[in-house]
N, C-alpha and C positions, 0 to 999 in steps of 0.2 A: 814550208809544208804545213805547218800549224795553220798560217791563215789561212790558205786553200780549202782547210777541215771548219771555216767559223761560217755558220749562216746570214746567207745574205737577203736584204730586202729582193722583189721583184720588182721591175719597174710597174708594172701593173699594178701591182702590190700597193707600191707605193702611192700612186696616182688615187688611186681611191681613197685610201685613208689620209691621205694627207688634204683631200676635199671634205674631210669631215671637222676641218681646224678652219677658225676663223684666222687667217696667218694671211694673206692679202696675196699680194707678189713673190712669187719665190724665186728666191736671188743664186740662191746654188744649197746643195746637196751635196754631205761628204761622210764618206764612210767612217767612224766612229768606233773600230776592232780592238774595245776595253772590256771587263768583264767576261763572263760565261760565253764560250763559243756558240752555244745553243740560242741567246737571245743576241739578234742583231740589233746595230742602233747607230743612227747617221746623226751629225748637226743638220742643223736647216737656218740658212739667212734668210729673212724673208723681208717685205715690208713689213710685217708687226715686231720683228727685233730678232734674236736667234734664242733656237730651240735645241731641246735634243730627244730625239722619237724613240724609243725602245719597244719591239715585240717581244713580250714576256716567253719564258720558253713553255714547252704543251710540259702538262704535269702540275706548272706553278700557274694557271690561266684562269683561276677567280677562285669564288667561293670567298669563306669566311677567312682564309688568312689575309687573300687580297683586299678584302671589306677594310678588317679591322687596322692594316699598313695605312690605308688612305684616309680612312678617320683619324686615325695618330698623327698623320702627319699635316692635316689639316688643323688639327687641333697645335700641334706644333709651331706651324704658320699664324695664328693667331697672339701665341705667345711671343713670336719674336724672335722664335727659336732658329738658330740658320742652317736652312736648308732649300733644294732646288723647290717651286712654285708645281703644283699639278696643275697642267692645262685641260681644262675643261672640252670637251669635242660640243662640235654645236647640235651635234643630233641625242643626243643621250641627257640625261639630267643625274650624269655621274661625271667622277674623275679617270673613268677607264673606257674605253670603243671595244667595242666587238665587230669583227668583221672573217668572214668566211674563218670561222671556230677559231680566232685568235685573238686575241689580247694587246690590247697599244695604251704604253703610257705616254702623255707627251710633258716633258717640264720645261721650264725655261733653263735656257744653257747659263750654267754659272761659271766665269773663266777662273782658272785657280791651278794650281801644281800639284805634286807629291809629295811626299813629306821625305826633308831632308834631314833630320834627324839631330834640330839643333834642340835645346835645351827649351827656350823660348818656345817651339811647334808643342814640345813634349808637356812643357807645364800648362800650355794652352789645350792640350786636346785632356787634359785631367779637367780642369777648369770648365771645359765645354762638358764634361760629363756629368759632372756635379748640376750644371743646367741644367740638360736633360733631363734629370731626377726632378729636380725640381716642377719645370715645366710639365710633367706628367701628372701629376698628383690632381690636376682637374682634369684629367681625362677617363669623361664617364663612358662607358662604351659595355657591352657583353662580355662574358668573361672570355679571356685571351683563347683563341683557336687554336692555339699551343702549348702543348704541355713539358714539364719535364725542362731541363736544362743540363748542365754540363754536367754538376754534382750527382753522384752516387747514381747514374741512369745506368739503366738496364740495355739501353738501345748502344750503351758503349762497351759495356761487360759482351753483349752478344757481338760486337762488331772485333774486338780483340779474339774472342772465339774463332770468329769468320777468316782471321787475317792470314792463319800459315796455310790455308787452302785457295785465298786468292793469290797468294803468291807461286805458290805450287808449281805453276805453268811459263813462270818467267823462267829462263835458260840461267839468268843470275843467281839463282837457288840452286842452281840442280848440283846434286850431293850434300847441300846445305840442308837437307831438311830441320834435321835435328835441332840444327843454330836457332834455324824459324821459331820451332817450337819453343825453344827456349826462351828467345826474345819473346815473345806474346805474353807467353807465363809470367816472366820477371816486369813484365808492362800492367799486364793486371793484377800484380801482387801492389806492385808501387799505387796502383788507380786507387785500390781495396785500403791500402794503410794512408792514401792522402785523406779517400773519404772518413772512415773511421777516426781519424784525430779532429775533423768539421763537426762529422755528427757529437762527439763529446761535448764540443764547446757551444753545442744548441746553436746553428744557422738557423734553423725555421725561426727560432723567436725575434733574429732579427729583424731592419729595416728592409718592410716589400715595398713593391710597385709595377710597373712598367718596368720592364729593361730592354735596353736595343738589343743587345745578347751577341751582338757583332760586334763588338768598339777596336776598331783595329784601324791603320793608317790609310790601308788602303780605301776604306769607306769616308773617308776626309778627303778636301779638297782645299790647300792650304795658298795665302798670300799676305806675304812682308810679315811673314812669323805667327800669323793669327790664321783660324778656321774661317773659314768664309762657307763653309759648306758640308751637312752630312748628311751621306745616303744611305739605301738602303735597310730599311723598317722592316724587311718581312719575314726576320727573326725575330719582332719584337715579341716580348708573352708578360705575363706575370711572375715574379720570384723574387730573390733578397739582389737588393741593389750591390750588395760585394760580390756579385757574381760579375756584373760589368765590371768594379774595380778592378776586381784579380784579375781579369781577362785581359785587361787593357793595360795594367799594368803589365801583362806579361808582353803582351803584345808590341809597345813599345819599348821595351828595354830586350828584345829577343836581337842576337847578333847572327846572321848568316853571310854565306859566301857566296860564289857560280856554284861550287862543288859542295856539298851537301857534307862531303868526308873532310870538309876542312870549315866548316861550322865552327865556331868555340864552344867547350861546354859551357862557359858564364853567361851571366845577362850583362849588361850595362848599368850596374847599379846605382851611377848619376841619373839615367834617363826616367829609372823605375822611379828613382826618390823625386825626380823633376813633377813627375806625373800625379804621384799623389801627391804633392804640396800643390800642385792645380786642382785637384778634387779637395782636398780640406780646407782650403780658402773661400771654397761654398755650402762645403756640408761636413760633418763630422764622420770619422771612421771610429767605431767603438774598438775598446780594448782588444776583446776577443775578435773582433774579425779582423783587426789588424794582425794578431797571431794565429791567423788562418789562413792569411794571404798565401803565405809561398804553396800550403798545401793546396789551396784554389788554383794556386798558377797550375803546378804540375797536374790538377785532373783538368784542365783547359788544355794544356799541351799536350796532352794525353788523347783526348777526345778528339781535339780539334785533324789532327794526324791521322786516328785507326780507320773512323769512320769514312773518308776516301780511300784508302787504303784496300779496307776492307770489301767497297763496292767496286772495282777498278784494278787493285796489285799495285796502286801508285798514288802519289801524293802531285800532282798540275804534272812538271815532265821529269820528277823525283821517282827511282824505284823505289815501291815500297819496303825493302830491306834494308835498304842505305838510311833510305829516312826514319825509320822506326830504330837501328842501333843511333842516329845522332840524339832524336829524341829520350833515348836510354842514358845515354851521355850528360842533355843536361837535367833530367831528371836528378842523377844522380848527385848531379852539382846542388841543385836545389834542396836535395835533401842535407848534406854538408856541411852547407853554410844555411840553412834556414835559421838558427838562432840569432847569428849574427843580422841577414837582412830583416828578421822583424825589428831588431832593437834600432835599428838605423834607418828605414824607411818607415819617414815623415816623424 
């Protein structure tokens, strides 16, 4: 039923923009049903080698965030940084096509897997983070089309606001109001007390730059234990590089199930320490925002959750009440044992 619901190329469609690639013979065409249901995207074998086509979805179709994605990652490409190739279309003297009011990336296809969650992927994808920062620091470009980030936003405070009303209408509520309301409140008490112990310990004055602002598993593409590949830049913006730490940190060491009510509340605190000893092997974590970590984690877990939640009733095919009490769960862990995981991670 889900794929039925994902948008598909036309053949027409097709046939056109793909006469816009200097790609020679085309050997076959294959559906591609990864990511965002809204944007489709096929491999293609061709005589120039194999590719993979993505139409951006309407909403995300230029302008300055898509500018500033493609110069980042151009500039990425230059450092050596690993990531898929933008193909150039031969009618344009950009990295993006325009065709009947839509948007086409084309990259070269990188073959690679999903992260299996061994210790090696984990200390690797720390380790590729720490690059990342690095590699960024000569990327001169306008300032980032992006503002704001996970810490202390307003766009997260109003979406917790938002949430016991989009749920409202799901039949899983019904008589629960009250719960709703509860859980939101006790979720933006937690957001308010993670920020507030950040701001004490002065984040602004820390180390900025570029950040992907995504570092998460599934934006990797892994083989024989190393990164061969990271996508998606078009959360990249300006802010303090322990915002990707924390994120990724959490990100990595998060344990889930099929059923959401059987989540653990813990992290995996081998994977979380794997993770940052790959990031500190290339850059340093200062004192203070290593004892800020765990409260970064839980306003990242926090965020990353309401704001679907809040536009939808649901987290991908997660109701949002299920998922927002798990998220309560391991907030609550996090807050517990935070003395213990800063003394011990890294």
């Amino acid at each position: 039923m889900q794929d039925r619901q994902r948008e598909k190329f036309a053949a027409d469609e097709l046939a056109v923009v793909l006469s816009r690639y200097d790609l020679g013979v085309i050997e076959s065409i294959t559906e591609f049903p990864r990511g965002s249901r809204r944007s489709p995207k096929v491999g293609i074998v061709c005589e120039r080698g194999k590719f993979l086509l993505k139409r951006r979805p309407r909403g995300q179709a230029g302008g300055r965030r898509l500018e500033y994605a493609h110069r980042l990652q151009a500039h990425l490409s230059m450092t050596g940084f690993p990531l898929p190739r933008l193909v150039p279309p031969i009618t344009e003297e950009d990295t993006v096509l325009h065709y009947g009011g839509q948007v086409y990336e084309l990259f070269d296809y990188v073959r690679g897997q999903s992260y299996l969650g061994t210790a090696e992927e984990t200390r690797e994808a720390g380790a590729i983070l720490a690059r990342f920062h690095q590699a960024v620091t000569g990327f001169n470009h306008v300032e980032s089309p992006l503002e704001g980030d996970y810490h202390d936003a307003n766009a997260v405070r109003t979406a917790l606001n938002a949430t016991p009303g989009s749920l409202s209408g799901h039949d899983s509520v019904a008589g629960r109001e009250g719960e709703v309301l509860g859980l939101a409140q006790e979720l933006y008490d937690e957001y308010e007390r993670a920020c507030a112990v950040v701001e004490r310990h002065g984040l602004r004055d820390w180390p900025s730059g570029v950040i992907h602002c995504d570092w998460h598993p599934g934006n990797m593409l892994f083989r024989n234990h190393g990164i061969v590949a990271v996508i998606d830049y078009d959360s990249a913006r300006q802010s303090q590089r322990v915002l990707d730490v924390a994120n990724g940190t959490l990100q990595f060491s998060i344990l889930s199930s099929r059923r959401v009510e059987d989540w653990p509340d813990e992290l995996d605190e081998d994977r979380a320490q794997a993770f940052l000893e790959g990031y500190t092997e290339g850059l340093e974590i200062g004192e203070a925002e290593r004892a800020c970590l765990p409260c970064l984690m839980i306003e990242a877990l926090i965020a990353e959750s309401v704001l679907p939640i809040a536009a939808t009733g649901s987290f991908g095919h997660y109701l949002g009440f299920e998922f927002m009490s798990m998220v309560r769960r391991k907030v609550g862990w996090m807050w517990k044992n935070a003395d213990r995981l800063i003394a011990t991670l890294v």
